[in-house]
Each structure stands twice: as C-alpha cells, then as structure tokens.
N, C-alpha and C positions, 0 to 999 in steps of 0.2 A: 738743437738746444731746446731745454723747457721754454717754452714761452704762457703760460698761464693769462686766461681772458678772464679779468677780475670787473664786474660789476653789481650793482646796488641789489640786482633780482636776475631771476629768469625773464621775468619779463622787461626788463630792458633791454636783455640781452636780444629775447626776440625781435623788441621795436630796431634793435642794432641790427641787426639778420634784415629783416624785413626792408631797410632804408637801403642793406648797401650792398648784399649779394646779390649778384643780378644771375649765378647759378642757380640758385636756391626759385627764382622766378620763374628760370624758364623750364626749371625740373617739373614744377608745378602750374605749368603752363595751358596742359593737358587737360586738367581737371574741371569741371565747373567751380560758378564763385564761391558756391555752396559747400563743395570740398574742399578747395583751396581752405576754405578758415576751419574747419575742421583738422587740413593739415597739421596749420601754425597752431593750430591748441594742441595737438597732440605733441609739436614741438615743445612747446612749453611746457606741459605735462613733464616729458622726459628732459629736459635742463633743470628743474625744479629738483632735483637731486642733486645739483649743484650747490645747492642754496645750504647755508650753514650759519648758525650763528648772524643770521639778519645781513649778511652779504650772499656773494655769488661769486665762487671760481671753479670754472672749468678748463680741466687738461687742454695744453697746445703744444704741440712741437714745431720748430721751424726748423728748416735744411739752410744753413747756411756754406755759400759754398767762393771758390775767388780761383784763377784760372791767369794765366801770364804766357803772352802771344809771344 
C-alpha cells in the first residue's frame, strides 16, 4: 500500500534519515567524515525534488502482509 513520507523539507527529511536509519550509517560507514557529508548533501540535493509548494512528499510503499498457524 502507498504510504507517502510527508514533511516540512528535504531537509528534515534528511535530519529524519540521518537520526534514525542506522542502514543508511553503515552504508556509509566506509567513507571518510569528509565524504560522508558530501554524501548527505547530495542526498538532499536529490529529495529536494520532493519539495512542492513549501512542503515535502516523497513516494513510500509498504508490504503489508498476516499469515494464520
């Protein structure tokens, strides 16, 4: 089902990213500190196509799924 991530900007979006995916961390775990923030701005960059009209939603799907033993 849609599930759509509605917030204020991109860039909270990434402060949201940044606090609470810990994939996203250790993808970029690799890199020095120096790229690591180059990264998250290139992230941002690309979510900023999100932005519309002084909000921010970006596409989400979820699988929901239920299963009876």
């Amino acid at each position: 089902m849609e599930a759509p991530l509605r917030m204020a900007s991109a860039q909270e979006c990434v402060r949201f990213e940044r606090e609470s995916f810990g994939a996203l961390h250790q993808m970029l775990a690799g890199l020095t500190e120096a790229a690591r923030e180059e990264a998250w701005q290139e992230i941002e960059r690309e979510l900023e196509r999100y932005e519309s009209g002084g909000s921010f939603e970006s596409p989400c799907e979820v699988i929901v799924g239920t299963g009876v033993k």
